[in-house]
VMD Tcl script that draws the C-alpha trace (Angstrom):
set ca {
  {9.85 -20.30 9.87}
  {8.02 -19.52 6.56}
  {10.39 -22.08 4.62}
  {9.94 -24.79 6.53}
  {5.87 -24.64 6.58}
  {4.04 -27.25 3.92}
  {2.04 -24.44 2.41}
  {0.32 -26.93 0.37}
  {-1.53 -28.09 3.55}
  {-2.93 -24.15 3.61}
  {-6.41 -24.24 2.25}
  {-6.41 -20.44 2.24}
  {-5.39 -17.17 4.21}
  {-7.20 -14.25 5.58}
  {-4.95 -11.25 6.27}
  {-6.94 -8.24 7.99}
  {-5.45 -4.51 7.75}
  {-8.43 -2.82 9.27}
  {-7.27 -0.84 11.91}
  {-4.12 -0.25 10.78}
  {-2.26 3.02 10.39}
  {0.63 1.86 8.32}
  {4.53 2.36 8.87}
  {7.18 1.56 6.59}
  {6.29 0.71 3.13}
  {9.47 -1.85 2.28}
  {7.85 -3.64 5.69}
  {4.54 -4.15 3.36}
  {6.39 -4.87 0.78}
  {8.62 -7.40 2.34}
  {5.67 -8.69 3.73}
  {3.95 -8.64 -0.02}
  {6.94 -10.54 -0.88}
  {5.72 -13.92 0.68}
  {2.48 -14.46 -0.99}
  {3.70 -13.58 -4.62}
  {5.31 -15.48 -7.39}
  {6.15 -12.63 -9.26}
  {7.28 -9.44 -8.96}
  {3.99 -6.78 -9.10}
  {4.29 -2.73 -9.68}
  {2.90 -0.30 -6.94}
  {1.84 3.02 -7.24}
  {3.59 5.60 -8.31}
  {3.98 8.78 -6.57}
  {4.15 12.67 -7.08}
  {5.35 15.42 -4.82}
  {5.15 19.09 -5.41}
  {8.23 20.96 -6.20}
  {8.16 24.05 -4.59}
  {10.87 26.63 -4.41}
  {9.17 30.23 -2.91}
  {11.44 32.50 -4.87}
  {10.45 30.86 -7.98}
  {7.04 31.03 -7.40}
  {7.26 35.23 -6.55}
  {8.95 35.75 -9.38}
  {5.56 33.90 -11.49}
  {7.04 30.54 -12.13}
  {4.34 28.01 -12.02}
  {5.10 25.29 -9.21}
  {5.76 21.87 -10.81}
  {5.63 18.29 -9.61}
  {8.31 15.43 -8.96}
  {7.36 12.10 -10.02}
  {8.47 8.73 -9.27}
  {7.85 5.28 -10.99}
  {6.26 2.84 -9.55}
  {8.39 0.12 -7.29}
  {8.24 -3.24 -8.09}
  {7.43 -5.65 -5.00}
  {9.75 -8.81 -5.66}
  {8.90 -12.11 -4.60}
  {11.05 -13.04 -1.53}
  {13.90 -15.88 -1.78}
  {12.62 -18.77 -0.56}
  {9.17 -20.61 -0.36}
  {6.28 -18.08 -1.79}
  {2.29 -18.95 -0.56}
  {0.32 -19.01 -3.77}
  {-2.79 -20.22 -3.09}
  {-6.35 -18.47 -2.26}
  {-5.70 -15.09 -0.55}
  {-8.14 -12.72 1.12}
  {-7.19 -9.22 2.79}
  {-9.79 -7.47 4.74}
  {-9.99 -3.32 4.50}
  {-11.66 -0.21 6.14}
  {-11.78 3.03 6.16}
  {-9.12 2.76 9.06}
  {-6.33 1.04 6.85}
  {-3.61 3.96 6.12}
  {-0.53 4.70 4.29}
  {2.00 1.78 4.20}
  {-1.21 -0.66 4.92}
  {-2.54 0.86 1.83}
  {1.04 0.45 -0.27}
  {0.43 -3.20 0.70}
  {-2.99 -3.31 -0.97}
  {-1.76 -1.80 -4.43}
  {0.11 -4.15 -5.69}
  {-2.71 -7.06 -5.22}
  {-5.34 -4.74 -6.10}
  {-3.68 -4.22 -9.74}
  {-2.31 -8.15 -10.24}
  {-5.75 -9.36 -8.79}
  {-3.86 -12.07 -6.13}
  {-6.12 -11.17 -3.76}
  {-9.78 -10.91 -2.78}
  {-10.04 -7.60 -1.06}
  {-12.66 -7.45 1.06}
  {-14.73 -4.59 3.32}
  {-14.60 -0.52 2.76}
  {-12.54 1.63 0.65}
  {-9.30 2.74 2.69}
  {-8.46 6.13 4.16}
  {-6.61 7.56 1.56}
  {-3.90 8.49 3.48}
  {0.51 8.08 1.80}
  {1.78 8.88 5.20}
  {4.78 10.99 4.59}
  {3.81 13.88 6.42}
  {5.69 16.99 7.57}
  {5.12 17.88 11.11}
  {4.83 21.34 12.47}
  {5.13 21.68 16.09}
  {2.17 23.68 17.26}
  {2.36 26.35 20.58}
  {1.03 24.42 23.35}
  {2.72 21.18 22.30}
  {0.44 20.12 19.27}
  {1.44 19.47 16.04}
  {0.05 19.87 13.11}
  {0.82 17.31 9.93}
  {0.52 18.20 6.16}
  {0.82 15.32 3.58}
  {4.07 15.87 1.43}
  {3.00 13.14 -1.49}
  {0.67 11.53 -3.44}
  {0.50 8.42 -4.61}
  {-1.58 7.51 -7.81}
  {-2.70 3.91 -9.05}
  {-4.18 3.37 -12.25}
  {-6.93 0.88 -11.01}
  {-9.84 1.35 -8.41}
  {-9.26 -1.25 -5.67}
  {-12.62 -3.17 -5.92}
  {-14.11 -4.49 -2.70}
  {-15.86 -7.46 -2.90}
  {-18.49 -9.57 -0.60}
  {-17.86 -13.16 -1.05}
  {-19.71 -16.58 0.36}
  {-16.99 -18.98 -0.31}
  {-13.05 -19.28 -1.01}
  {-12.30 -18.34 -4.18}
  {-10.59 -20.77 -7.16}
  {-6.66 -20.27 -6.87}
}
mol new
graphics top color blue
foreach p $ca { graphics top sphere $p radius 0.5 }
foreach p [lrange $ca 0 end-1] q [lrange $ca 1 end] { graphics top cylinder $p $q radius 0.2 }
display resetview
C-alpha cells in the first residue's frame, strides 16, 4: 500500500509510541525503514559474560559487545518529509530501538518524556506460586541523549 501512496501530498506525520511496551526490534526497524533515505546506526549493545567457575576461581567477569545495526531504508518509496514521534515514560524496549536511530540522524522531532529505559531481553524465572520474576540480560548504549522537544508548528523538512 505504501508504494502506491503520493507521499508528496503528506504535509507531515505524527507517529505516537507512548504506551508502548515494545516487541521485536527488526519490526521497528522495518518499520524505521519507511521514513528514511538512508541507512542510520542504532545502539550498540553489551551483555555480561559470566561463567561461575571462572569467577570462583578470581577471574574478573567481562562483557560482550556488539556494534551497532544499521537500519536500511526499505526498497521501494521512502516518506521524507516532516516527521514527529511522540514519547513517555511508558515507551519500552523495541519502541525505544525505534527512537535511536532518529534520535542520532535528527529525522525526527521527538516529542514528550524521556522513555523507560527498558532493552527488553529479559530472562524469566518462574516464581513458586506461578509468578515470575524477569532480570534484564543487556544493555544497550547510544552515544547521544535523545532530546525532547515542545514545538508550536511543523518543522522545515
Amino acid at each position: 500500500m505504501f508504494d502506491h501512496l503520493d507521499l508528496a501530498r503528506i504535509r507531515g506525520i505524527v507517529l505516537d509510541v507512548r504506551d508502548n511496551l515494545g516487541g521485536a526490534n527488526w519490526h521497528a526497524y522495518s518499520i524505521a525503514g519507511f521514513l528514511i533515505g538512508q541507512p542510520l546506526k542504532a545502539a550498540k549493545w553489551k551483555s555480561i559474560s559470566y561463567g561461575p567457575a571462572h569467577r570462583s576461581g578470581g577471574r574478573p567477569t567481562g562483557w560482550l559487545e556488539g556494534d551497532p545495526f544499521i537500519v536500511e531504508p526499505r526498497k521501494g518509496k521512502t516518506y521524507a518529509g516532516p516527521l514527529v514521534i511522540l514519547t513517555e515514560a511508558g515507551t519500552f524496549s523495541a519502541a525505544e530501538d525505534f527512537l535511536v536511530p532518529f534520535a542520532y540522524s535528527k529525522r525526527a522531532l521527538l516529542v514528550g518524556e524521556k522513555t523507560g529505559g527498558s532493552t527488553g531481553n529479559p530472562i524469566v524465572v518462574p516464581l513458586p506460586g506461578g509468578g515470575r520474576f524477569k532480570v534484564v540480560s543487556k544493555r544497550d548504549l547510544r552515544t547521544t541523549i535523545i532530546a525532547v522537544s515542545v514545538f508550536s508548528s511543523w518543522p522545515s523538512p
